[in-house]
Each structure stands twice: as structure tokens, then as C-alpha cells.
C-alpha positions in Angstrom: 25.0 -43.9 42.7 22.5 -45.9 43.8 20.1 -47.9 40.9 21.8 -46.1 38.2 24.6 -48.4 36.5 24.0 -52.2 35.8 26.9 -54.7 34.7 29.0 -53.2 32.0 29.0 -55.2 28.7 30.6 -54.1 25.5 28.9 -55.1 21.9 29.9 -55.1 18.7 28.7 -55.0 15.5 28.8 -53.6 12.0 30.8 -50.4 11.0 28.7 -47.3 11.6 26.4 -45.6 9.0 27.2 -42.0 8.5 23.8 -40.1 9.2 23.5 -37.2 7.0 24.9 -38.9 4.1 23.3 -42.4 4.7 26.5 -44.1 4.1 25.5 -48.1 3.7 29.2 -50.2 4.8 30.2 -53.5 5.4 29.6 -55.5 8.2 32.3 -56.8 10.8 32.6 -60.3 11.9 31.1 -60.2 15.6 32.5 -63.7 16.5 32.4 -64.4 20.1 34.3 -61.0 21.2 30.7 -59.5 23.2 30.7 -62.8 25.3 34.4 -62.6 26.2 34.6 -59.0 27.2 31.2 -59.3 29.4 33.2 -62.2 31.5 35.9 -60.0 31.3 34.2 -57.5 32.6 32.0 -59.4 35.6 34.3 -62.3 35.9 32.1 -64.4 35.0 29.9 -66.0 31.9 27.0 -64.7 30.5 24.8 -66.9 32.0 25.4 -66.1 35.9 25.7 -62.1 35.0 23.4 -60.4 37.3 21.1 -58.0 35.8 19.6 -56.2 38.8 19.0 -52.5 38.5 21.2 -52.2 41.9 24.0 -53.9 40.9 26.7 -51.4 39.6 29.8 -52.5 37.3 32.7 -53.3 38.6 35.6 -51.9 36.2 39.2 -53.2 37.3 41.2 -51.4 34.9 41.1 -48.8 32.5 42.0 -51.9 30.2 38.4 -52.9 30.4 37.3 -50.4 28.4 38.1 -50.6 25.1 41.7 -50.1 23.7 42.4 -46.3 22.8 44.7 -46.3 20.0 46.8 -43.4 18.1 46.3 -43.8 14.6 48.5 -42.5 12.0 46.0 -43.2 9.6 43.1 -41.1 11.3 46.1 -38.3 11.4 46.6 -38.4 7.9 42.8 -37.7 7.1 42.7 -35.1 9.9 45.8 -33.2 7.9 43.8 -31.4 5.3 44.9 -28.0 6.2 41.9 -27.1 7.6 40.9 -29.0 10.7 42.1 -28.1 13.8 40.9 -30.0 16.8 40.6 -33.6 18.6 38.8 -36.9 16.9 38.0 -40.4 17.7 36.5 -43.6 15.6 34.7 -46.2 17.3 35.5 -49.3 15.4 33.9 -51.6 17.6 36.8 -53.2 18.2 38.9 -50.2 19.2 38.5 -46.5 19.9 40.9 -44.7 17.4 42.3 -41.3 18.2 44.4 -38.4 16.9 44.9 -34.7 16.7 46.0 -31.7 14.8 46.5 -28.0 15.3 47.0 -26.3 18.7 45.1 -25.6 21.9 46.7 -22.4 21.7 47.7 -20.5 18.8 49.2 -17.9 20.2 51.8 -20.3 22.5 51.9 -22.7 19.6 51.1 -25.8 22.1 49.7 -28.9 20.6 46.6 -30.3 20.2 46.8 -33.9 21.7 44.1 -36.5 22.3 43.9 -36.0 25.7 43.0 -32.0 25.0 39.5 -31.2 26.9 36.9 -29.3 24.9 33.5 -27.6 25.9 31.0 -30.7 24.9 27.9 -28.5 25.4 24.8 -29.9 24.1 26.5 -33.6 24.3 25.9 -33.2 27.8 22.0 -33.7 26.9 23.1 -37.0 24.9 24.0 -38.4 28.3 21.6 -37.5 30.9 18.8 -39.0 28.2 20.6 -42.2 28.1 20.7 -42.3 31.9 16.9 -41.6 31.7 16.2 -44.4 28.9 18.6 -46.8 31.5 16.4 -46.2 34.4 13.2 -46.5 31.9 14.5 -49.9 31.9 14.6 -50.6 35.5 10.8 -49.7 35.8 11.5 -46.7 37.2 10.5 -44.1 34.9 7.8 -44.5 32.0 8.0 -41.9 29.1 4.7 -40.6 29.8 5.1 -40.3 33.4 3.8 -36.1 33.9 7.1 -34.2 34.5 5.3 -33.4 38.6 6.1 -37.0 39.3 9.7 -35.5 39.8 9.2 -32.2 40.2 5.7 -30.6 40.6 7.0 -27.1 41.3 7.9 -26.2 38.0 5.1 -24.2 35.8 3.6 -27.0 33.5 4.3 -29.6 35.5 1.0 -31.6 35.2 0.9 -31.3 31.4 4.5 -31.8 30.4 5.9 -35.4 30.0 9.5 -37.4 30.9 9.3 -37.6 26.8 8.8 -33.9 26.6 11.9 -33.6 28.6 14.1 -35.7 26.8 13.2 -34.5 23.1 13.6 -30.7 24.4 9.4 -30.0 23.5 8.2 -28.9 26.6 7.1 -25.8 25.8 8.8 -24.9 28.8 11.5 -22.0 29.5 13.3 -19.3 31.2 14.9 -16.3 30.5 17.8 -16.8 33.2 20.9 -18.0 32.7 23.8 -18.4 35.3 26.9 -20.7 35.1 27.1 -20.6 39.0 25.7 -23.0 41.3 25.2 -26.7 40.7 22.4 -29.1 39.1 20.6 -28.2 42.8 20.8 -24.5 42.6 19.8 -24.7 38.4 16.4 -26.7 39.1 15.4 -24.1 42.0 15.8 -21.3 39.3 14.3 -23.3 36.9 10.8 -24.2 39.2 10.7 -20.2 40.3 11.6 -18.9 37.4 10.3 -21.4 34.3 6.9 -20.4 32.0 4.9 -23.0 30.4 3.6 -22.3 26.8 1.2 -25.0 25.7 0.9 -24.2 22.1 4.6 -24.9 22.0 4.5 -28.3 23.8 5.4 -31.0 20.9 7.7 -28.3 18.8 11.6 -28.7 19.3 13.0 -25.6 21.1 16.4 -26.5 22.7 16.3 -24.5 25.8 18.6 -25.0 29.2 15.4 -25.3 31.2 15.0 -29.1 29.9 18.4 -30.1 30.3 17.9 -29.0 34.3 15.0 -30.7 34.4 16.6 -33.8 33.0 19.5 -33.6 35.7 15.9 -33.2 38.3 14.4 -36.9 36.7 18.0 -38.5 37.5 18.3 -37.1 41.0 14.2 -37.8 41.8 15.0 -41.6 40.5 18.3 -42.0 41.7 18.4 -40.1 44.9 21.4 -39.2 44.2 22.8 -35.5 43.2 23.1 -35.2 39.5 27.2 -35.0 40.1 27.2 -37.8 41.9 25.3 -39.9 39.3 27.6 -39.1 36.5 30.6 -38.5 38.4 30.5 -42.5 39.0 29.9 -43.2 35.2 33.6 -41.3 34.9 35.1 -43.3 37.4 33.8 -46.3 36.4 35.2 -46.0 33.0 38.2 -44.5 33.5 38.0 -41.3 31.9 40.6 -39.2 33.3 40.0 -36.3 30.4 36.2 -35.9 31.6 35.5 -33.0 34.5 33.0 -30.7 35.5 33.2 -27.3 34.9 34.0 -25.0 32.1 37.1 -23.7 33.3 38.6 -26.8 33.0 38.8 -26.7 29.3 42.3 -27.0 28.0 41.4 -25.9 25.0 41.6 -22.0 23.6 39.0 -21.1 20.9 39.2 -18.9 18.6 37.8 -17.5 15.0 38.5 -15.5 12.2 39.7 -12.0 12.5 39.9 -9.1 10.2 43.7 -11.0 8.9 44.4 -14.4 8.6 45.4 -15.2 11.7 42.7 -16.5 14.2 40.8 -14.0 17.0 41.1 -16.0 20.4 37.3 -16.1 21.8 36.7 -14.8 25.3 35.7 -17.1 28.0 32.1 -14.9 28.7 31.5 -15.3 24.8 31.5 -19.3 25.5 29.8 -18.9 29.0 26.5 -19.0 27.6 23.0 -21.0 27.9 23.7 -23.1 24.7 26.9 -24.1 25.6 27.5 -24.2 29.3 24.3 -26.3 30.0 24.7 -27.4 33.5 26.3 -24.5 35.3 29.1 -25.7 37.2 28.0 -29.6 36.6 28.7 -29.3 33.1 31.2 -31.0 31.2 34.4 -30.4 29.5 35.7 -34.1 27.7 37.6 -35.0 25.2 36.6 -37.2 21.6 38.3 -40.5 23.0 36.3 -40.4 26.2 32.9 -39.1 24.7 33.8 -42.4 22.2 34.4 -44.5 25.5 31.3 -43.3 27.5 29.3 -43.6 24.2 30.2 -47.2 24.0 29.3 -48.0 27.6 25.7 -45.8 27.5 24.5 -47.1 24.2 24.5 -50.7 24.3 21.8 -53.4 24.9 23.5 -53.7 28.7 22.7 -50.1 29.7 19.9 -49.4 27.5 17.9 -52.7 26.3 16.5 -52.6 22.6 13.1 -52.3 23.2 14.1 -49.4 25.2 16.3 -47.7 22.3 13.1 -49.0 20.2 10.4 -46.9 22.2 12.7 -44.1 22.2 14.1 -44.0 18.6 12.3 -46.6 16.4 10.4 -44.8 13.3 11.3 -41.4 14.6 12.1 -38.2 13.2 13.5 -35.1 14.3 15.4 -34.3 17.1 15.3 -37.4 19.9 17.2 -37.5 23.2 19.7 -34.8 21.9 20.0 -36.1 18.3 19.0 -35.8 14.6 17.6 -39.5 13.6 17.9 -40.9 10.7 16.8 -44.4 11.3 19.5 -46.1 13.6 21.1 -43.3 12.8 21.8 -40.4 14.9 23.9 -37.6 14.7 24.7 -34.6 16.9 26.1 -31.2 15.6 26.9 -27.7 17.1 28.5 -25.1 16.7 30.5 -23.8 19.7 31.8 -20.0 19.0 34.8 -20.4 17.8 34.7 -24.0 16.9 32.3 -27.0 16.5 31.8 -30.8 17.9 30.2 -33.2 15.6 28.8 -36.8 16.6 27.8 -39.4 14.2 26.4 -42.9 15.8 24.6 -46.1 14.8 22.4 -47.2 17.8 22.3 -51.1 16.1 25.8 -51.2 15.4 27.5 -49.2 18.7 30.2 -47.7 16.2 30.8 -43.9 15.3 32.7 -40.9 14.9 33.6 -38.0 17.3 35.2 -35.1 15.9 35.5 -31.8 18.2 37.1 -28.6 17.1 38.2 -25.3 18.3 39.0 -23.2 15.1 36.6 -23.3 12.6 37.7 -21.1 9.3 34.0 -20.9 8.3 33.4 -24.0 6.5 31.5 -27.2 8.1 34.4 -29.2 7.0 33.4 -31.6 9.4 31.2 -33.2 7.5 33.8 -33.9 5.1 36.1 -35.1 7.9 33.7 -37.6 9.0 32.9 -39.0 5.7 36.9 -39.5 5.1 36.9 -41.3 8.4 34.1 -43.7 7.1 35.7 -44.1 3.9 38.5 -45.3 5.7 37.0 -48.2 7.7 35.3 -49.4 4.9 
């Protein structure tokens, strides 16, 4: 990738604020622990770190990242008899993970951290923070006109980068196919794409944006979508992220006519809401998303005055979240199962909780509270 990825720097801060339940916790020392992993990471101080636009990290190690830790006490909190699924805490100073359940019922195999679910809508989470990164290099202004980067598409000239990111466009499609990559998605997407004006500025999550944000990153970059985020994966070291649906090693499954759970067919997940990218989409696990999130959100990747133009005083759904603040939060349900993300964009700490066997309760919510409890 070529102007995407600047030096990688880790911070850290206070624990993270739960955001539906505005959670208020105590604050961790930050000693000098940002400084030493940025040399670390470069190799050298803080002062001679370069900050060009062109300059990618160089990751040694996956022992750059941060340490990725089984935790018996996150198990414990997991085991309430009715979570079944993959979780991770970012601490700040670790990323804790555990598991319960099984990937399949039927074969009775475990669940383990390194299980890879469908992250659907996540996906959006991450091209926006590739687009706020690159709104930092001077490459992209949020009220560029969408036709800057693709003037092909219906609405093009009205429609802004902002538009785009917040899914408001007004624009959409009616077709939907998992085949073909980010390339063969954006060509449907400018022959097939209407433009509604009197919905541009209302929230309507559609497919048709998050193509068109994969079209911004490629315009900018000059790079295929892919290849963009195929480098953050290598660069980080996250051997549980790949594209493609299939590569899920996770069954889903939901609530029958008896107590045992109905596995969910793989055309009954292969939809627009969940398969966002056609064959560039997705399939991770908590501890990566955890990892990546650490790495995107930070004032190395995205600056503050970025996160502030994109997030400050907002309300909503931004860049693929609910805001609340500094915080944001991320929820869907996947059929079958649901992913939930809680994260503080001031203190880089959160929660990551994905799930594959939901009994009909969003106990979730409850899970991520526990988890909260717990570091405070």
C-alpha cells in the first residue's frame, strides 16, 4: 500500500467507558509505556520518528503488538450459561481473551480464541478509519463531493466523503451479490446505484456506501481495496483475519422448535447486511478486531483533531458507530448470533464480544458491563 500506513505507535490511557450505560471508571497510570513501545516499534525515540504519509510501519514481530492474554478471569464472566461465542478486553496494557461454547454444536468442537466469525458491519468501522487516516495526510477533506473519486455513480456531485462515511447518502441499490471483489462491487454500484436527495443527511445503512468507501481508499491510495487492508493484516500480525465468508470457522445457529439450537444456512448469512464486501469481506476474530482497533484508533493513525472533526459533539451513527461522547459502540445482530463493540476513542480501551448462538436475549450487554466491572 502506498500512502496508507504511517509509523505504528501504541497509546494508552484510562479504562474504557461503557457506551450505552455511560459507565464513568478509574483512570490507569500512563507512565512512560506510549514512549517505549513507539521506540519499540521504529527503533528509535520519539523525536527522530518520521511522520510522513509514505512511510509505512515496520512491525518485527507479532510481539509488537500488544500481548494477547488468556484470562481465566474473563472466562469466568463469560460462563453464565448463556453466552456462547469469542471475547476480548482491551486494557491498554494488554488484549485479554477467552471463549466458551462450541463452533459447532452438532460436533461438539470448541470455541477457542482463535475461532473466526462473520464481522459484518465492523468491516465499515475500518475502511472509515482508513478514510479519517488519509484525511490526515491531506489527501481527502470530508466535504470533498463523492465524484472526486468516483463521478460515475448517480449523485455523485451532491453526495459528500462525509455522506459516505456516516452511511447518509441517500444513495442505493437493489442488488446484492457476494461474488466478485471491491472492483467488480463499485462497477455495480455506479451502473446500478439511485440517488434520493430527500434522503441525503438521514442514516440508512445500505451496502452501496460501504463500496463506495472501499472506491475513496483505492482513488487515494491507488491501491486495490485488498491490497490496502490486506497490509494492515500483515503488518499486525493477525493470522485469524481473512477475506471471504467461507472462511468462517464458526457455525451459527438459533433457536428451534426444542431446546436444542437450528444450525443457520450459509445463504441465510450470505446477505447485504452481513457480507458487506463480496468476496473482500472479512471474517476475524475478537482478539484481532481488539489488535487492529488498537493500531487504527490512536493519535498515530488518526490525529485528534481528526477523531475531533469526525466525532466531536456528534450524535447518531458516525463512521459505523453509535456516539456517545468519546464513546462509541457498535452492535448487530448476525442471524443466528450477534457481535457487539464498545470503544473509548480518548482512552484506546474497549470490549469485543462476538457470538454465534444467541437464545433470544441481548445478553451482551450484560456481558460487557461484567467485563467493565471487572477492570474497575
Amino acid at each position: 500500500m502506498k500512502k496508507t500506513l504511517t509509523w505504528l505507535g501504541v497509546t494508552v490511557g484510562s479504562l474504557a467507558v461503557f457506551a450505552g450505560a455511560g459507565f464513568g471508571l478509574t483512570l490507569v497510570n500512563k507512565d512512560s509505556l506510549a514512549t517505549h513501545l513507539i521506540e519499540k516499534y521504529t527503533g528509535t525515540n520519539n523525536d527522530s520518528v518520521s511522520s510522513s504519509a509514505n512511510k509505512s510501519a515496520q512491525v518485527s514481530s507479532e510481539d509488537d503488538n500488544l500481548n494477547v492474554i488468556k484470562s481465566t478471569n474473563l472466562d469466568s464472566i463469560l460462563n453464565n450459561g448463556e453466552y456462547n461465542g469469542s471475547a476480548a478486553l482491551n486494557t491498554g496494557k494488554k488484549i485479554l481473551v477467552s471463549s466458551r461454547g462450541y463452533s459447532n454444536h452438532t460436533k461438539k468442537d470448541s470455541m477457542t480464541q482463535n475461532s473466526r466469525f462473520l464481522i459484518g458491519k465492523v468491516q465499515d468501522t475500518i475502511n472509515n478509519a482508513i478514510i479519517m487516516h488519509l484525511i490526515d495526510t491531506g489527501e481527502i477533506k470530508l466535504s470533498d463531493k463523492l465524484a472526486k473519486y468516483d463521478n460515475k455513480v448517480a449523485g455523485a456531485d451532491l453526495v459528500t466523503v462525509k455522506d459516505i462515511m456516516n452511511q447518509t447518502s441517500g444513495i442505493d441499490s437493489s442488488f446484492f451479490s457476494d461474488s466478485g471483489s471491491a472492483n467488480t462491487l463499485i462497477k455495480k454500484v455506479d451502473l446500478d446505484a439511485t440517488y434520493d436527495s430527500s434522503k441525503q443527511g438521514t442514516y440508512s445503512d445500505t451496502q452501496v456506501n460501504t463500496v463506495l468507501q472501499a472506491k475513496i481508499i483505492e482513488k487515494v491510495t491507488g491501491d486495490d481495496y485488498r491490497t490496502v487492508v490486506q497490509e494492515l493484516i500483515d503488518q499486525l500480525g493477525l493470522e485469524n483475519t481473512r477475506f471471504g465468508i467461507k472462511e468462517k470457522s464458526v457455525d451459527y445457529y438459533k433457536n428451534g422448535d426444542s431446546i436444542s439450537p437450528k444450525k443457520v444456512n450459509n445463504s441465510d448469512l450470505d446477505t447485504a447486511t452481513i457480507n458487506r464486501m463480496g468476496e473482500d469481506q472479512l471474517v476475524s476474530s475478537p482478539g484481532d478486531i481488539a489488535q487492529l482497533y488498537n493500531y487504527l484508533f490512536n493519535s498515530d493513525y488518526i490525529s485528534s483533531s481528526t477523531l475531533d472533526k469526525v466525532f466531536k459533539e456528534a450524535s447518531g451513527h458516525i463512521a459505523g458507530f453509535s456516539v456517545n461522547g468519546h464513546s462509541v459502540s457498535l452492535a448487530q445482530t448476525i442471524t443466528g448470533g450477534r457481535n457487539r463493540i464498545e470503544w473509548n476513542l480518548k482512552k484506546h480501551q474497549g470490549s469485543f464480544l462476538f457470538s454465534n448462538y444467541i437464545n433470544g436475549e441481548d445478553n451482551l450487554a450484560s456481558i460487557s458491563v461484567n467485563m467493565f466491572d471487572y477492570l474497575n
